[in-house]
C-alpha positions in Angstrom: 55.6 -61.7 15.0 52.6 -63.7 16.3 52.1 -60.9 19.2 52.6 -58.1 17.1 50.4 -59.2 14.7 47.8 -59.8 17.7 49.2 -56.4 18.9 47.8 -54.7 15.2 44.8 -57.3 15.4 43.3 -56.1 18.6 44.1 -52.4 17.6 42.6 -52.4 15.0 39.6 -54.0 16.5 39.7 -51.6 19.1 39.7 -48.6 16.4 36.8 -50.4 14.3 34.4 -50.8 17.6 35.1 -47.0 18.2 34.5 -45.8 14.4 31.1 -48.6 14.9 30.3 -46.5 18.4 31.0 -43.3 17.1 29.0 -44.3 13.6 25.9 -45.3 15.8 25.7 -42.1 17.6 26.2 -40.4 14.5 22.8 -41.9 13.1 20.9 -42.0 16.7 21.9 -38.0 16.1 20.4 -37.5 12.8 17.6 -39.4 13.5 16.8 -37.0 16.1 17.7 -34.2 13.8 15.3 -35.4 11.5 12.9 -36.2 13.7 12.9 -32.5 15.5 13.0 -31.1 11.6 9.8 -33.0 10.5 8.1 -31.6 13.9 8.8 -28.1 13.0 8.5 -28.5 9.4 4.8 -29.6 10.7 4.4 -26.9 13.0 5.5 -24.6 10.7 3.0 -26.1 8.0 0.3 -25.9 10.5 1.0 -22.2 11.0 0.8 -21.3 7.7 -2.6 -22.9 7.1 -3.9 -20.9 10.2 -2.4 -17.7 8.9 -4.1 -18.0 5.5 -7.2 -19.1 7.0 -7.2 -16.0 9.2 -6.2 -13.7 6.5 -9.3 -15.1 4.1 -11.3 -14.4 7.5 -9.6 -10.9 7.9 -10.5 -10.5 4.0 -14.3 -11.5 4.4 -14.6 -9.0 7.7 -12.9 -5.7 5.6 -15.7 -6.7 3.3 -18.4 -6.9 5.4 -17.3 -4.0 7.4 -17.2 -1.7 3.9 -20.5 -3.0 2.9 -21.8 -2.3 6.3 -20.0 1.5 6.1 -21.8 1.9 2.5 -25.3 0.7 3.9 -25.1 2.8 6.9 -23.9 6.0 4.3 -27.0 5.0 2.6 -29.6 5.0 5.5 -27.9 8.3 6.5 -28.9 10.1 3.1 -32.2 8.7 3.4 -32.6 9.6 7.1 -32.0 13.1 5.6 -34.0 13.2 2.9 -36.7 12.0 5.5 -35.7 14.4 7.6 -36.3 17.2 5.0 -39.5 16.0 3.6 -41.0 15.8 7.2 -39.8 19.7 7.5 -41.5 20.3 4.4 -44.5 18.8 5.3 -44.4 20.2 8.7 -44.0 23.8 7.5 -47.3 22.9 5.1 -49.4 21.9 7.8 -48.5 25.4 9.9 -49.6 27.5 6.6 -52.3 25.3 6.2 -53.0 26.1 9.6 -52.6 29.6 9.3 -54.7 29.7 6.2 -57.4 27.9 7.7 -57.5 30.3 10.8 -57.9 33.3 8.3 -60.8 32.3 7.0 -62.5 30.8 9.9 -62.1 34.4 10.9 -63.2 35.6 7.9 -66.4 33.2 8.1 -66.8 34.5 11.4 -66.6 37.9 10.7 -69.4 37.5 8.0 -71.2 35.7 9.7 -71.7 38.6 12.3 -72.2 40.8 9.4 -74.8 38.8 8.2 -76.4 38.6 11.6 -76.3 42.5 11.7 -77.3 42.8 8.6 -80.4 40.5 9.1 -81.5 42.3 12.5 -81.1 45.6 10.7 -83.9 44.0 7.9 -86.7 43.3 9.1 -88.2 40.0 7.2 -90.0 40.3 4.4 -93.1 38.0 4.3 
């Protein structure tokens, strides 16, 4: 009985160092399992931050970008509005022009009238 009892003893042994092996892996496995989780939970983390702080960025642009549309649709209505005003005041200064040709003619004209006129009178003294 001695043997078989050594027999059972050793066995036994034999199956608890294998459960003991098999245990240890088992942990040196989830420790690595955790450890590659944590990384990518990290990573992941990481990500994330970047990603909002380039969709606050991406915000901030859009609004720039409409309040640099809006600035340039105003200096377009009031490059117009110059533009009109110039036409306006060009088309004044050509009547003006115009006007002032007509009667630096007309001053001309009776100017030689009164220079006929006076030749034509002798002066009275």
């Amino acid at each position: 009985m001695d043997e078989s009892k050594n027999k059972l003893v050793v066995i036994l042994s034999g199956i608890v160092l294998a459960l003991v092996v098999v245990w240890i892996a088992s942990c040196a496995s989830v420790y690595k399992h955790k450890a590659a989780r944590e990384k990518e939970m990290s990573a992941r983390f990481d990500l994330e931050e970047k990603l909002s702080k380039i969709s606050q960025q991406d915000a901030a642009l859009e609004q720039k970008l409409k309040t640099a549309e809006k600035s340039l649709d105003e200096a377009k209505v009031a490059h117009e509005e110059a533009k009109k005003a110039l036409m306006q005041e060009q088309l004044i200064s050509q009547s003006l022009k115009e006007e002032l040709e007509k009667v630096t003619k007309q001053k001309e004209l009776l100017q030689q009238q009164l220079a006929v006129i006076s030749a034509a009178k002798p002066l009275k003294r």
